[in-house]
C-alpha positions in Angstrom: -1.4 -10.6 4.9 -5.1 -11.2 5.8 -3.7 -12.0 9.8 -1.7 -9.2 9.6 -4.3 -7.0 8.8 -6.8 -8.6 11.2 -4.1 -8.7 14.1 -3.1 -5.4 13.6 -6.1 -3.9 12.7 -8.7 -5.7 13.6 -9.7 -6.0 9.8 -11.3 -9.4 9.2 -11.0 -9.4 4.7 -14.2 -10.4 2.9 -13.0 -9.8 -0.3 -9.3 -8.7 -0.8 -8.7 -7.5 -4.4 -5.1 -6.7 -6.0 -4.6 -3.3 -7.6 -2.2 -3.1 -9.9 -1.5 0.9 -9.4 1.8 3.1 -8.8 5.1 1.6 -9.5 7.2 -0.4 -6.4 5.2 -1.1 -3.6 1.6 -3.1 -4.0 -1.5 -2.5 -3.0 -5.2 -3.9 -2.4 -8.4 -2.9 -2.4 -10.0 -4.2 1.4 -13.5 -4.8 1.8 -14.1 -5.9 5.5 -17.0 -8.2 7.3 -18.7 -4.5 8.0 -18.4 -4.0 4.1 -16.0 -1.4 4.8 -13.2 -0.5 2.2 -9.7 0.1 2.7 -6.7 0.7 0.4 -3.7 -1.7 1.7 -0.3 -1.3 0.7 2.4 -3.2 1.3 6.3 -1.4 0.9 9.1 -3.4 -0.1 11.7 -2.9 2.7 14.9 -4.4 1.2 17.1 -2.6 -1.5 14.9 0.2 -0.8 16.3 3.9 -1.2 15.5 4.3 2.7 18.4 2.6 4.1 21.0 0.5 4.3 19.1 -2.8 5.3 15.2 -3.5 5.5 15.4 -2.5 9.4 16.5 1.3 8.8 14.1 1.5 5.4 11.0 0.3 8.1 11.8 2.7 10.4 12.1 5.6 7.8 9.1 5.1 6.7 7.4 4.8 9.9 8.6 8.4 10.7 7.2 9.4 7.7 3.6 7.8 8.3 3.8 9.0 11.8 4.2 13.0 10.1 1.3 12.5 7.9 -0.9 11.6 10.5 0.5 14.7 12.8 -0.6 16.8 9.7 -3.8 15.2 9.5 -4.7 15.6 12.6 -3.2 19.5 12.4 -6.2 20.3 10.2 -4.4 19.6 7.1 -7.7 18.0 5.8 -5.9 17.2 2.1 -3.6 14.7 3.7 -4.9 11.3 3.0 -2.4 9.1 6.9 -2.8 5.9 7.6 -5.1 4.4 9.5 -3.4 3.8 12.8 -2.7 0.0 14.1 -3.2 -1.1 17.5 -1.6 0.7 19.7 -1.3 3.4 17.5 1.6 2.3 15.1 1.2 4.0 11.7 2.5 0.5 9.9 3.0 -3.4 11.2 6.0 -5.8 9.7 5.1 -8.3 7.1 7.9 -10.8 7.4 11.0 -9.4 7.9 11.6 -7.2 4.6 7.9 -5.4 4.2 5.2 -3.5 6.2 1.6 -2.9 5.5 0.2 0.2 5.5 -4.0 0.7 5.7 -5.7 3.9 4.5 -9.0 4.9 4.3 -10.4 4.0 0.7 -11.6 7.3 -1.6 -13.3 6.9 -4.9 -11.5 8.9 -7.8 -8.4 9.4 -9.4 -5.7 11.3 -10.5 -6.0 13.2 -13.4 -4.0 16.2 -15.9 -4.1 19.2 -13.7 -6.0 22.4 -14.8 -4.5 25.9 -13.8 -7.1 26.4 -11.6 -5.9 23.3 -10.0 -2.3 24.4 -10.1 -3.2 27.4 -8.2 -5.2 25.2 -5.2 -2.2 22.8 -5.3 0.0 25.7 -4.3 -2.2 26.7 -1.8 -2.0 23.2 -0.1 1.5 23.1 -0.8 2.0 26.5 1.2 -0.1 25.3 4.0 1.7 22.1 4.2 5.4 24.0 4.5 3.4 26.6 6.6 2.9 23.7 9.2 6.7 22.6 10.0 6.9 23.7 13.5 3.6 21.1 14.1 6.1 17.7 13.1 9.6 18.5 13.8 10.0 15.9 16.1 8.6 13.0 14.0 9.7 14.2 10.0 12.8 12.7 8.7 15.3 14.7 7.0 15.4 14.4 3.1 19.1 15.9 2.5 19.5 16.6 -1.3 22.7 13.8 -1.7 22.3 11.0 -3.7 21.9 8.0 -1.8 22.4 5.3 -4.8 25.2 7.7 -6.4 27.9 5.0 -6.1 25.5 3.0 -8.3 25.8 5.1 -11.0 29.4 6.2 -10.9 30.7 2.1 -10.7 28.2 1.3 -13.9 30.1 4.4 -16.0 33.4 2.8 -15.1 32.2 -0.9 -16.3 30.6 0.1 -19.5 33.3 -1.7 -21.7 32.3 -5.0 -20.5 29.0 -6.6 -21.0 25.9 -6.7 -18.3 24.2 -10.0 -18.0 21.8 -9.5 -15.2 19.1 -9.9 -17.5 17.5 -9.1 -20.7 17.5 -4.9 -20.1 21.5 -5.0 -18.8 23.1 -4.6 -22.0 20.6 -2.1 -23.3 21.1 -0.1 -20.1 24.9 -0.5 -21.4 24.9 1.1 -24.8 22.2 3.8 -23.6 24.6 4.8 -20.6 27.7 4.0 -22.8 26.2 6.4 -25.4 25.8 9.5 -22.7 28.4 8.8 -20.3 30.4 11.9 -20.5 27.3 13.9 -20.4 26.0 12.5 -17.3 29.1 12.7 -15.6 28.8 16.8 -16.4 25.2 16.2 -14.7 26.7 15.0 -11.8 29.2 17.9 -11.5 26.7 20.6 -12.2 24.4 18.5 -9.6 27.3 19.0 -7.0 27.8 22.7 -7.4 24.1 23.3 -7.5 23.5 21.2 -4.1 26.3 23.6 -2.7 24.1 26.3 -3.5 21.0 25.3 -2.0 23.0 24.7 1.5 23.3 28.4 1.8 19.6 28.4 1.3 16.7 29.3 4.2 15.6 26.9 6.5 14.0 23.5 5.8 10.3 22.9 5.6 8.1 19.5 5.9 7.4 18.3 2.5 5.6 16.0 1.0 8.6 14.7 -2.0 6.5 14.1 -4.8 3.1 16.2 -5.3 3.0 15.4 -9.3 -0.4 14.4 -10.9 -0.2 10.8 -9.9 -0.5 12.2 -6.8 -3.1 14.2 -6.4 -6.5 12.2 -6.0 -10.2 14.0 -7.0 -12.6 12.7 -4.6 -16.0 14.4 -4.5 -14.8 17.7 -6.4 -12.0 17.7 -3.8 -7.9 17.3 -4.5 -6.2 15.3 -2.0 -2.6 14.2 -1.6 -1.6 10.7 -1.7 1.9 8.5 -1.2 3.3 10.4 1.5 6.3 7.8 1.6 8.3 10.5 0.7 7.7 12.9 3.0 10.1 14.8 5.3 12.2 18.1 5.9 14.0 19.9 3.3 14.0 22.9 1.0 10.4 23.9 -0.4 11.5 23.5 -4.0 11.8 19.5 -3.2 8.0 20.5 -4.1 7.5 23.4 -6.5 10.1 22.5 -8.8 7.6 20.8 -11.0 4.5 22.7 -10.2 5.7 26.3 -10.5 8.9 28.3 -12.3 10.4 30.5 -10.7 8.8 33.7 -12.4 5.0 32.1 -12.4 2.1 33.2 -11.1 2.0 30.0 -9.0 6.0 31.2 -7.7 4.0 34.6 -6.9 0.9 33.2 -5.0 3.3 30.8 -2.9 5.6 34.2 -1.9 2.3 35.8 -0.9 1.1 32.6 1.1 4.8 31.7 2.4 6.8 34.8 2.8 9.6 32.8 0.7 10.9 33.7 -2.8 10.9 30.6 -4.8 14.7 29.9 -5.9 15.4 28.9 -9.4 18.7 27.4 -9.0 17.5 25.4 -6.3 14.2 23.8 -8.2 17.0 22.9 -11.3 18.9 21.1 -8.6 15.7 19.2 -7.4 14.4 18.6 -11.3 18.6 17.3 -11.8 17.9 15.4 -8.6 14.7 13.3 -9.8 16.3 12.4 -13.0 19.2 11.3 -11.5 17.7 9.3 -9.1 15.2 7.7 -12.0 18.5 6.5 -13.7 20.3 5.4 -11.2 17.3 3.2 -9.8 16.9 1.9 -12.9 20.6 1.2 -13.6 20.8 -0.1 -10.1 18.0 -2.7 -11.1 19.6 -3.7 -14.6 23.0 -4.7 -13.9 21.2 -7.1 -11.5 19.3 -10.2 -12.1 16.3 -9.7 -13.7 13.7 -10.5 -16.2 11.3 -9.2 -18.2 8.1 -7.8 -16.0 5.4 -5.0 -16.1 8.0 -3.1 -14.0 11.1 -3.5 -15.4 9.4 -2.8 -18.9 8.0 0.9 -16.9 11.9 0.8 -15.1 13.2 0.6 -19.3 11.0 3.7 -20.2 11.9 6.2 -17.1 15.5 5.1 -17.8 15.0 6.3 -21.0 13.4 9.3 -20.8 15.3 10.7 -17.6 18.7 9.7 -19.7 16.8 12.4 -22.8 15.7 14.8 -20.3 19.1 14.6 -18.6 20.3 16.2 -21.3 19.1 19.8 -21.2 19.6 20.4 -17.6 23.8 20.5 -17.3 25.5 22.3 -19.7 
């Protein structure tokens, strides 16, 4: 990684430190010759969501580093882009199934939001949405389908034989085995819900996941991180979990936007991110495995999507 980074960028490491934040990719902590610091990540390409092979997932992911930076420079000061590599790429292979990524390092965190900052989060959100017209050429469509659905639907009809990909398979077995009719309601109501939103307005660029995690406080300032994610879709893909639909927050993104906040379409989103939590984590289980700091976090969503799951199809 260290000639990648000094090819690319022209980053010579004095000190390269691991960081073991977020869940999926990895990521260092940069300190150059200069004494400059930098946040490095590095995006698994294959198996990934993106595509169907680590060619398609890099260039995904490229669009969608190439949109932040359009934002950023569109005076969307919260957006944290990449720091463009020579020639102005947004991201550089590593090997032929990853890509690094260089950002500009900011001191804080991410923290439990107060309403105050629920409100200013809206207020980014809105501008964000507001600003479509400025990366229409360089977003990638986020459609509301379920990429790994087949994933899910071939484990519910193998749960009578055992799963011996490793030592979460038959776990993932008896929990599924335990809900299965129940999450193949999910999916039905998920279907009828994503017919819905079709015959919604038009699509807006988004950033896919703006949850606390997310959100960085630098220097009494809230930024937005992780902009993997991002592309064009229906502005609920970011309010369902920030706003209801009769909130205050709903209200102050109406008055900012012009656009009434649908309810049906934020369930379908919140239905969307559980089913795509279980069926990532099924996806991971019925294959070889072992026991890690990320299957161990992979066990827990599974878990607690599977609960949640519960109470949002009939």
């Amino acid at each position: 990684m260290s000639r990648a980074l000094e090819e690319h960028w022209g980053l010579a490491p004095a000190r390269l430190g691991y960081l073991p934040v977020g869940f999926g990719d990895h990521h260092w902590e940069l300190t150059d010759s200069a004494g400059r610091r930098w946040f490095v990540t590095v995006t698994v390409l294959a198996g990934s969501w993106r595509g169907t092979g680590p060619a398609a997932a890099y260039a995904d992911l490229r669009a969608a580093m190439d949109t932040v930076i359009a934002l950023a420079g569109a005076g969307l000061e919260f957006a944290v882009a990449p720091v463009p590599a020579a020639g102005g790429r947004a991201l550089a292979p590593l090997g032929a199934e990853h890509a690094v990524t260089v950002f500009p390092y900011l001191d804080g965190g991410p923290g439990e939001l107060s309403p105050g900052d629920r409100l200013a989060l809206i207020d980014m959100l809105a501008r964000l949405h507001n600003a479509t017209p400025q990366v229409t050429r360089t977003a990638p469509v986020r459609r509301p389908e379920l990429p790994v659905r087949p994933v899910l639907e071939a484990a519910l009809g193998e749960l009578s034989q055992p799963w011996r990909g490793g030592p979460y398979s038959e776990p993932a077995r008896k929990l599924l085995a335990r809900h299965a009719s129940h999450l193949g309601q999910t999916l039905a109501s998920f279907d009828e819900l994503a017919r819905e939103a079709d015959r919604s307005g038009p699509p807006v660029i988004t950033h896919g996941e703006p949850h606390p995690d997310n959100i960085l406080r630098s220097a009494s300032r809230l930024y937005l991180i992780d902009w993997d994610t991002a592309g064009l879709a229906l502005p609920e893909r970011d309010l369902w979990g920030v706003a209801g639909a009769d909130s205050c927050e709903a209200g102050r993104y109406t008055e900012l936007t012009g656009r009434r906040v649908s309810t049906a379409v934020m369930r379908m989103y919140r239905m969307r991110w559980g089913l795509d939590e279980i069926m990532l984590s099924v996806r991971e289980f019925r294959g070889p495995h072992e026991e890690t700091a990320d299957t161990e976090l992979a066990w827990e969503a599974l878990i607690e999507e599977t609960e949640n799951i519960l109470h949002l199809a009939p």
